[in-house]
N, C-alpha and C positions, 0 to 999 in steps of 0.2 A: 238386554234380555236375550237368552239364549233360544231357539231356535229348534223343532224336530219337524219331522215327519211320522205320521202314525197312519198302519193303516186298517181300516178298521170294514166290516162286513156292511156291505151295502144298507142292510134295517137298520143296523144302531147308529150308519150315520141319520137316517133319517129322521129319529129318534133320538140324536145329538141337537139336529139342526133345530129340530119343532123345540125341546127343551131349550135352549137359547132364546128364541125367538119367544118364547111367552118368559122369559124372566128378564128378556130386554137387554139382551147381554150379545157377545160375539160368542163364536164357538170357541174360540180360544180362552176365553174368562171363564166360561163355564168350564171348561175341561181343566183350565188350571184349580178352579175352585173345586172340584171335585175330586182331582187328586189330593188335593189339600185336605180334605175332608175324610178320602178313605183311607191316609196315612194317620191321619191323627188319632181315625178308630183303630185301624190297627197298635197303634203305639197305646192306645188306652187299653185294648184286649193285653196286650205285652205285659203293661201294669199291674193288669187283674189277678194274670196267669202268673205274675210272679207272688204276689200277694197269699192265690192259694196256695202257693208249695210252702209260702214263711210261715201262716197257720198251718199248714198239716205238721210242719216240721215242728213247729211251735206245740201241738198237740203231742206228737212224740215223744220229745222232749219231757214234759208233762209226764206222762205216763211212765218215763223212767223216774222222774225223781218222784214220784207222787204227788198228795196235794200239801199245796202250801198257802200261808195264809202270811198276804200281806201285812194286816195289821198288826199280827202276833210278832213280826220280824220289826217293823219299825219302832214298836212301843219296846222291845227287849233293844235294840240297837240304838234307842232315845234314853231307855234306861242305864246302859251300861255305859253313860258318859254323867 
């Protein structure tokens, strides 16, 4: 396991140490668990934010070609064989 130094403002060690110390954990687990935690929301905000650009694009899209009806397409493409 690799190894840092961080260094951090006197209250939020203090506020490091108390949070540790009531979830029964060392400072280090807690702080590993927490960057774990604020990477993953990060990478889930990533997600989201890619998500709404595929619907707006998706919406666009939409709007050039007009509306379409899936049904009408598969019953004419189920017909035509």
């Amino acid at each position: 396991m690799a190894k840092v130094n961080v260094s951090l403002p006197g209250a939020l060690l203090e506020k490091l140490d108390e949070a540790a110390r009531e979830t029964h954990t060392s400072r280090s687990a807690f702080l590993a668990e927490a960057v774990e935690r604020y990477l993953k929301e990060m990478e889930e905000e990533k997600l989201k934010e890619q998500r709404r650009k595929a619907a707006a694009s998706i919406r666009e899209i939409a709007k050039l070609i007009g509306p379409w009806d899936g049904t009408k397409e598969i019953l004419k493409s189920r017909d035509s064989h």
